[in-house]
C-alpha positions as CSV (number, residue, x, y, z in Angstrom):
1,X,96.4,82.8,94.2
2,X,100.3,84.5,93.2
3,X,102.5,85.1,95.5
4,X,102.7,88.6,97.0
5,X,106.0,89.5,95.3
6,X,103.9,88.2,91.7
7,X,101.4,90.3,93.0
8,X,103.4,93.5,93.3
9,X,105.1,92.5,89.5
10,X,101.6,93.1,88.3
11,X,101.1,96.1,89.9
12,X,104.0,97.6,88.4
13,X,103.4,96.3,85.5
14,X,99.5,98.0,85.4
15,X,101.3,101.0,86.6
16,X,104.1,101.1,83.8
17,X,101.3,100.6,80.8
18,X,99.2,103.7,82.8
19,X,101.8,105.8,83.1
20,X,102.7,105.0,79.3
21,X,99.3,105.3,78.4
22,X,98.8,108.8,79.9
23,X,102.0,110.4,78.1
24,X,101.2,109.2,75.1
25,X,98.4,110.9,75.2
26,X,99.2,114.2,77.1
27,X,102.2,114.2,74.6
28,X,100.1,115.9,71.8
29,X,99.7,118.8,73.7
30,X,100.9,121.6,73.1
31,X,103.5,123.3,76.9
32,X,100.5,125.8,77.2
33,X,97.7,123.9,77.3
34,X,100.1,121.1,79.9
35,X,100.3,124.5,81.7
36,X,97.0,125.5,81.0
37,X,95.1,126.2,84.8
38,X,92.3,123.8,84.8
39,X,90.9,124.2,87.8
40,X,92.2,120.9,89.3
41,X,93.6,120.0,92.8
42,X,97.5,120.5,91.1
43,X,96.3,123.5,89.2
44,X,97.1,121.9,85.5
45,X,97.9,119.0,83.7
46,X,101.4,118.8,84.3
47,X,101.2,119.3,88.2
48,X,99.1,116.4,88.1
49,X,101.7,114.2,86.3
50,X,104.2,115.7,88.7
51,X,102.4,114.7,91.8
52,X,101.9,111.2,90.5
53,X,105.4,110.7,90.3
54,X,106.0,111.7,93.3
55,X,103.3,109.2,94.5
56,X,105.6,106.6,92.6
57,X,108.7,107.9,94.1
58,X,107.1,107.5,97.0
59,X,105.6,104.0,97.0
60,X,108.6,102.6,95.2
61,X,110.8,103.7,98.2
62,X,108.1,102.0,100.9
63,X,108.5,99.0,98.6
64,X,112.0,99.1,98.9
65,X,111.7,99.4,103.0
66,X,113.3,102.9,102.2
67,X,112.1,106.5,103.9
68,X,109.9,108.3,101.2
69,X,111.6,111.0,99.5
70,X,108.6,113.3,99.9
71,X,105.6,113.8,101.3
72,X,105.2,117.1,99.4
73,X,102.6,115.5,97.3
74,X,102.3,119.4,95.1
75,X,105.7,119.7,94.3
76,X,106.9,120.6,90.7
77,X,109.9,117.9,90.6
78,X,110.0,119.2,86.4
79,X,108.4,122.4,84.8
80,X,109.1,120.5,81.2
81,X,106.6,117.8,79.5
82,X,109.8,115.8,78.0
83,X,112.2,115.9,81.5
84,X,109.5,114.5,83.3
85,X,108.6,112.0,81.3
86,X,111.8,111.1,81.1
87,X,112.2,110.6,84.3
């Protein structure tokens, strides 16, 4: 069995190929259809990317024994595809 701290490795690892995944794919879409209301619990695709990185923001500052920089799980930290996946 790894160690917890191997453990954690791999789940960041996991989440960096996702989160890789995911724009690569969202990245042949046009900033209307990102924009587009679908309906969904953050209103459009990106609000949904948004509010997972806030999750990661979040969870990455636990990990760190930090305070979480938000519990605002709808907030629009970047209106633009390529800022936040930037960031």
């Amino acid at each position: 069995m790894p160690d917890i701290f191997e453990l954690f490795r791999r789940f960041a690892r996991y989440n960096t190929l996702a989160n890789q995944r995911l724009y690569d794919a969202c990245s042949d879409l046009s900033d209307d259809e990102l924009k587009a209301d679908r309906k969904a619990f953050f209103g459009n695709i990106l609000g949904t990317l948004n509010h997972l990185l806030t999750g990661d923001r979040i969870w990455l500052a636990r990990l760190e024994g930090g305070e979480a920089p938000s519990t605002g799980l709808g907030n629009v930290l970047f209106e633009e595809f390529s800022a936040l996946r930037d960031a």
